[in-house]
VMD Tcl script that builds the backbone (N, CA, C; Angstrom):
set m [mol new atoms 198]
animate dup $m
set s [atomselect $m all]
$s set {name element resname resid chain x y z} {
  {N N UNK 1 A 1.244 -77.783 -149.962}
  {CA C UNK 1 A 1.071 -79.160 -149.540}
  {C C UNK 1 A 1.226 -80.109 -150.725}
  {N N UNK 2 A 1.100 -79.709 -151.906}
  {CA C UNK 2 A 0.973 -80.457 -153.154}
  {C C UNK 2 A 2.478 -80.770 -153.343}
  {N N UNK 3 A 3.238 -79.977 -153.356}
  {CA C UNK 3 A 4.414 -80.180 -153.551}
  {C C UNK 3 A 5.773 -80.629 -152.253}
  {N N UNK 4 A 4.745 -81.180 -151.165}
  {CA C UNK 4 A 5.159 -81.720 -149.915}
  {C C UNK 4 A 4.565 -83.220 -150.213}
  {N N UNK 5 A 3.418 -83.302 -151.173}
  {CA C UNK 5 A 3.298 -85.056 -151.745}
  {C C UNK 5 A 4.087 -85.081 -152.491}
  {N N UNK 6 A 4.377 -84.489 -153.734}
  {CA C UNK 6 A 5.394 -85.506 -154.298}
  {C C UNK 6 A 6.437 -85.549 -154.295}
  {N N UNK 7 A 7.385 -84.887 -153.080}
  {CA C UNK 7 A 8.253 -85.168 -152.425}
  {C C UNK 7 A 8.018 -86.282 -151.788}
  {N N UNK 8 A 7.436 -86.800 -150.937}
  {CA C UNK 8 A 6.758 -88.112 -150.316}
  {C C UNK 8 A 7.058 -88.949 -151.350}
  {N N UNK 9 A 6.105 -88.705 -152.340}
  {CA C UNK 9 A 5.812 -89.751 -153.602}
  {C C UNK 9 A 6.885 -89.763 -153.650}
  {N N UNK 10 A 8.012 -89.733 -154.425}
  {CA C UNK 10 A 9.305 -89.752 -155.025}
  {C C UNK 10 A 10.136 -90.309 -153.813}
  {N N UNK 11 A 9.801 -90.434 -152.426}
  {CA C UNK 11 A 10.735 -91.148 -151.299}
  {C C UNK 11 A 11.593 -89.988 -150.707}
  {N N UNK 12 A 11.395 -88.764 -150.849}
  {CA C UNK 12 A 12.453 -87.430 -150.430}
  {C C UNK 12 A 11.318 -87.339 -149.228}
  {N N UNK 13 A 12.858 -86.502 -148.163}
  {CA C UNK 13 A 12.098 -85.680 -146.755}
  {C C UNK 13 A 11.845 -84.835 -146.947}
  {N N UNK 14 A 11.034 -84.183 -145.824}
  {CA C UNK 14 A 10.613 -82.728 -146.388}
  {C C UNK 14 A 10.922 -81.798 -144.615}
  {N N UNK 15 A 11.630 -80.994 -145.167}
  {CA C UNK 15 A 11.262 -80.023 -144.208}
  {C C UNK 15 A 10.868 -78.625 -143.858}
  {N N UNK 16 A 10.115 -78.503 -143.633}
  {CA C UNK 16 A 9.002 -77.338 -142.960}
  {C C UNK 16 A 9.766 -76.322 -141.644}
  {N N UNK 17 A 10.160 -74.991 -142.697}
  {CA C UNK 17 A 10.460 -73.835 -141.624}
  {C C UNK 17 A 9.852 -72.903 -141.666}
  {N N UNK 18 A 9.600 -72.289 -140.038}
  {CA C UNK 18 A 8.914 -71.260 -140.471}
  {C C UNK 18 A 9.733 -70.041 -139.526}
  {N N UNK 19 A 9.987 -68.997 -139.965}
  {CA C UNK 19 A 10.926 -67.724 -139.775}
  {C C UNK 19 A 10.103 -66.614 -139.226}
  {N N UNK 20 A 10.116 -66.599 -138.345}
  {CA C UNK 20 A 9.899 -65.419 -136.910}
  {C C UNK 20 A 10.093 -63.892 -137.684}
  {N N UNK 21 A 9.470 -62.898 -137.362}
  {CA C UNK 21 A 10.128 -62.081 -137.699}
  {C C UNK 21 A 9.930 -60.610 -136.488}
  {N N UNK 22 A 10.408 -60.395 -136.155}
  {CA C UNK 22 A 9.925 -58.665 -135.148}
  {C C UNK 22 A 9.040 -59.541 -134.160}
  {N N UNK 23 A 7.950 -59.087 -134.032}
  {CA C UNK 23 A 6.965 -59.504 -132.658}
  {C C UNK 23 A 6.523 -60.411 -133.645}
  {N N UNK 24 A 6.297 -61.211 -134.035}
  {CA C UNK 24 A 6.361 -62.884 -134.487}
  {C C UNK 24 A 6.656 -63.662 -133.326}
  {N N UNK 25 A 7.809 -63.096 -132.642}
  {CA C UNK 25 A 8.495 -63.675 -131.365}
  {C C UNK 25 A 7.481 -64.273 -130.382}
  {N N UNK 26 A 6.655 -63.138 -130.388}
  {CA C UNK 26 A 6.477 -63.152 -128.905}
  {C C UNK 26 A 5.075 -64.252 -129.147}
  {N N UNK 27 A 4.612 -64.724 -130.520}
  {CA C UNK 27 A 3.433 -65.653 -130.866}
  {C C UNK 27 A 3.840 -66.812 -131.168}
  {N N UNK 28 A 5.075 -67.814 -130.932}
  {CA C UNK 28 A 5.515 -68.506 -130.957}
  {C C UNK 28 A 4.392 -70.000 -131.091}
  {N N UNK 29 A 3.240 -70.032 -130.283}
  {CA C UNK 29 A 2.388 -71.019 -129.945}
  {C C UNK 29 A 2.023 -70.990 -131.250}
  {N N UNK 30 A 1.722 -69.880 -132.386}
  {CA C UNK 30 A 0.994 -69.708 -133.249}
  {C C UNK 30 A 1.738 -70.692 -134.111}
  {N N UNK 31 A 3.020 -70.474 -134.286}
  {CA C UNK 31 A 3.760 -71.057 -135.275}
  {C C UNK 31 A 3.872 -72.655 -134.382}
  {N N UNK 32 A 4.053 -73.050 -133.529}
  {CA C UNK 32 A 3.827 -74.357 -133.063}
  {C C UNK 32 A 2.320 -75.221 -133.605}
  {N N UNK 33 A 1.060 -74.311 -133.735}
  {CA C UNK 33 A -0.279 -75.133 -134.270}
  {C C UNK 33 A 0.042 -75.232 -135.617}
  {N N UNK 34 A 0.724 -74.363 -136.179}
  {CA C UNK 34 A 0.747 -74.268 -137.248}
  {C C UNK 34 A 1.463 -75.553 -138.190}
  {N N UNK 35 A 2.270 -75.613 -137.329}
  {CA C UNK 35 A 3.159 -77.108 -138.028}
  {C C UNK 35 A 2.535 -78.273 -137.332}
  {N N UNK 36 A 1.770 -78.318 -136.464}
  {CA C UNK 36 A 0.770 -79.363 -135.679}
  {C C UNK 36 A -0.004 -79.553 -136.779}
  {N N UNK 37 A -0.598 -78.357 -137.500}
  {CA C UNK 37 A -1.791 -78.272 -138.433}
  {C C UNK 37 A -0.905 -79.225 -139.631}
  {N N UNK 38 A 0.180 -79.134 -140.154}
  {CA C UNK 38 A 1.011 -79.862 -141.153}
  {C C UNK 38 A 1.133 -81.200 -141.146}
  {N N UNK 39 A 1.276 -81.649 -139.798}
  {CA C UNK 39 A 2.036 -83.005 -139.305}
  {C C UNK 39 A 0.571 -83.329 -139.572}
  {N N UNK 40 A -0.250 -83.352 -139.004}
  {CA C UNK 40 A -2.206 -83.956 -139.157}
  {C C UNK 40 A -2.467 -83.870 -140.450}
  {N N UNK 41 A -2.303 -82.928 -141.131}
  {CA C UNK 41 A -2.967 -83.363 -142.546}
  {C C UNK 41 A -1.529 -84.003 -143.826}
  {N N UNK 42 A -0.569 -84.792 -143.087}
  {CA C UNK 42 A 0.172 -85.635 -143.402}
  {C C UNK 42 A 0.688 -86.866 -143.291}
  {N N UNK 43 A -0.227 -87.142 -141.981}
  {CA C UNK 43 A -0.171 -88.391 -141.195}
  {C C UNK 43 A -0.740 -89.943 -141.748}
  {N N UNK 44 A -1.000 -89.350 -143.061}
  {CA C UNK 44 A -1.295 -90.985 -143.959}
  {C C UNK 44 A 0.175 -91.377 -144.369}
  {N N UNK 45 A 0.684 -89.782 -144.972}
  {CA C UNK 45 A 1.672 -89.883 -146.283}
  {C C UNK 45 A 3.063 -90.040 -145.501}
  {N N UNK 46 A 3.138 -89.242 -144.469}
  {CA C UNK 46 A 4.510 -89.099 -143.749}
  {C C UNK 46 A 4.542 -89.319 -142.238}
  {N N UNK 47 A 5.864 -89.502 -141.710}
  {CA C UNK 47 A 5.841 -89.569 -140.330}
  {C C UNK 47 A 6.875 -88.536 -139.474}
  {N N UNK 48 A 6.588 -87.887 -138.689}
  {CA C UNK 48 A 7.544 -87.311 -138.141}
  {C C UNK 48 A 9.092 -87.813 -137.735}
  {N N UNK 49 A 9.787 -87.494 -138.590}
  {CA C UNK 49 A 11.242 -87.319 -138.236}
  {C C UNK 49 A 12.054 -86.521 -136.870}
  {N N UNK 50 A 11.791 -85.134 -137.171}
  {CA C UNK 50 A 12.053 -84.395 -136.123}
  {C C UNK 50 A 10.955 -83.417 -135.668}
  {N N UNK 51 A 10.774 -83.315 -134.093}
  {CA C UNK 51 A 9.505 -82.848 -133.826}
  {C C UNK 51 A 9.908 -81.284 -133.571}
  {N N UNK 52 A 8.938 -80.749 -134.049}
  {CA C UNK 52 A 9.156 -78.978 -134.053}
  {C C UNK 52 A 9.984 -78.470 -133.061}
  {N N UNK 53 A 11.067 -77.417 -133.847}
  {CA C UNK 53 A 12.154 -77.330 -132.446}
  {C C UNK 53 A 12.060 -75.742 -132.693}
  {N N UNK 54 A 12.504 -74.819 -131.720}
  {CA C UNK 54 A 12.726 -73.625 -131.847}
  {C C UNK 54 A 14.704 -73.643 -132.252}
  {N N UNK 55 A 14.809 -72.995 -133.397}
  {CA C UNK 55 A 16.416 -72.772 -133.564}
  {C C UNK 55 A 16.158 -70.975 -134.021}
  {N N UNK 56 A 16.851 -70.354 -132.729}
  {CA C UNK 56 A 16.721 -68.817 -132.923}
  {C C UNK 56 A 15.409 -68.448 -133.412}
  {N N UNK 57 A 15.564 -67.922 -134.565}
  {CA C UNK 57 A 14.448 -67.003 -134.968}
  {C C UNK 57 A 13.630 -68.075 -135.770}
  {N N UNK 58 A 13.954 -69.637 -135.929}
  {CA C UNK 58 A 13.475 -70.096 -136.885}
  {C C UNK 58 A 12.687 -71.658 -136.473}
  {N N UNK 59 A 11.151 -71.856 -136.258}
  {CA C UNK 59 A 11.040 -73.598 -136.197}
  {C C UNK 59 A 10.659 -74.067 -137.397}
  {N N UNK 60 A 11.199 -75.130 -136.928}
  {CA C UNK 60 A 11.427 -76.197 -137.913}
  {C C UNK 60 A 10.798 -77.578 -137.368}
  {N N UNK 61 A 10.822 -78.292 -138.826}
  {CA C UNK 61 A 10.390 -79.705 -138.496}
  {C C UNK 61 A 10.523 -80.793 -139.692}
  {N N UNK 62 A 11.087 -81.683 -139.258}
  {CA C UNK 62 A 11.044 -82.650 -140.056}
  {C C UNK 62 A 10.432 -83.900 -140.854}
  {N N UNK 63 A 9.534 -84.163 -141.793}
  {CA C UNK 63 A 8.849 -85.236 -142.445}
  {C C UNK 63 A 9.576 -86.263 -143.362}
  {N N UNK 64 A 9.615 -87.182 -142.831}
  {CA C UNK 64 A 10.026 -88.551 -143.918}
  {C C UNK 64 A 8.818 -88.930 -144.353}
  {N N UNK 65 A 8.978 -89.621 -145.437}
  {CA C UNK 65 A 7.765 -90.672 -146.208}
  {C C UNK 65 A 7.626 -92.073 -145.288}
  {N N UNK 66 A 6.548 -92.388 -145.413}
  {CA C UNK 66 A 6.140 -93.927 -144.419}
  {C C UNK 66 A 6.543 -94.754 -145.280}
}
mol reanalyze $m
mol bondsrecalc $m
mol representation Tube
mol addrep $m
């Protein structure tokens, strides 16, 4: 997270993936709180860009600086 502020600080996006792996699959919700848990304890510094997407094996999400 430290190094997701001063990306912020400095005016850069940040984006947050997280990679599935074997039965990972099938816990998908897990990895959805998980970047929920990201976006909340960023919501001073950044704003959502792109909202958590499933791409194959991999979600993702996008943070700009406010």
């Amino acid at each position: 997270m430290k190094a997701a502020q001063r990306f912020f600080e400095e005016g850069d996006k940040v984006k947050v993936t997280l990679r599935f792996r074997g039965r990972e699959m099938a816990h998908q919700e897990l990895g959805m709180k998980l970047l929920q848990r990201v976006k909340e304890d960023t919501v001073e510094i950044a704003k959502v860009e792109s909202e958590p997407k499933l791409e194959g094996r991999q979600m993702m999400m996008v943070l700009a600086p406010r």
